[in-house]
N, C-alpha and C positions, 0 to 999 in steps of 0.2 A: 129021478124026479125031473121032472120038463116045467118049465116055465113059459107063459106067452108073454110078451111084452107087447106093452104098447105106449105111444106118446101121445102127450095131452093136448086137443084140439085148442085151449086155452093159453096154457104157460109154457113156455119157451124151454126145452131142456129140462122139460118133465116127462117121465117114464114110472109106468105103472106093471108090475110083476103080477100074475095071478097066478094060479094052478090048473086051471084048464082055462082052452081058449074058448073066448068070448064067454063068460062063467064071472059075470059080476056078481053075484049074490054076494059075496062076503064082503065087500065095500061098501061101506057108509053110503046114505045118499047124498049129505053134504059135500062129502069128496069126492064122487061125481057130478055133482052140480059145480063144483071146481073145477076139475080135473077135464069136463068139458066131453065130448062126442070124444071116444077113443081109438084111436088110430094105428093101427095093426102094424108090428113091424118086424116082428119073429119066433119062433120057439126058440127054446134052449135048454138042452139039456143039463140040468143044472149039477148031477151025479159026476159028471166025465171034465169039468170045468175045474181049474184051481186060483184064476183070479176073474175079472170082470171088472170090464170099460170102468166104470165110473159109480163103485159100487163096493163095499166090503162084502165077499162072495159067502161068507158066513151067518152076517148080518141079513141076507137076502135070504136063503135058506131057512134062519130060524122063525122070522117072520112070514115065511110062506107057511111051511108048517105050523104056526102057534094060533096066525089070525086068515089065512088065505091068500093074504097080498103082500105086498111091499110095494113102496113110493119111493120113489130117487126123484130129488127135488137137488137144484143145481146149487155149489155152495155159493155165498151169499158173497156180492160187488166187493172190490174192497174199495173206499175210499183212500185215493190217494191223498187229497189233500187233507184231509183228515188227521192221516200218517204221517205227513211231512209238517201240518201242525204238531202235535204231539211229540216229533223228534224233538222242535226247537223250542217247546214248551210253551209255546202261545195259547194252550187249553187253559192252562193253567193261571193264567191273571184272572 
């Protein structure tokens, strides 16, 4: 199974998986109108792989096959101060 990827002209550290390259039909138009002008950045052959960058390599798999694509969206900031509240319990008054 080959995968194209690509990153999103829009969001930072977003990457879109399809099944054939340049083959958007199966993605929403919403999340191309997000996801922004797509910008080409490799195949991959996904059969000969046992993990991947930034990505559970099974979870990308089973969503290529079930809907066409897969999205890797970056995890989400962590607030440190946030955290360093919450240690010393200042959320909590």
């Amino acid at each position: 199974m080959l995968a194209a990827v690509y990153k999103s002209s829009k969001k930072a550290d977003t990457y879109l998986y399809v099944e054939r390259r340049d083959d958007f039909s199966s993605i929403p138009e919403p999340l191309m109108a997000t996801f922004g002008k797509p910008q080409f950045v490799m195949l991959i052959n996904m059969r000969d792989r046992k993990v991947l960058g930034g990505a559970d390599i099974e979870k990308v798999r089973n969503q290529l096959a079930q809907q066409g694509f897969y999205l890797q969206i970056p995890p989400p900031n962590e607030n440190l101060l946030e955290q360093l509240r919450n240690q010393n319990g200042a959320n909590s008054l």
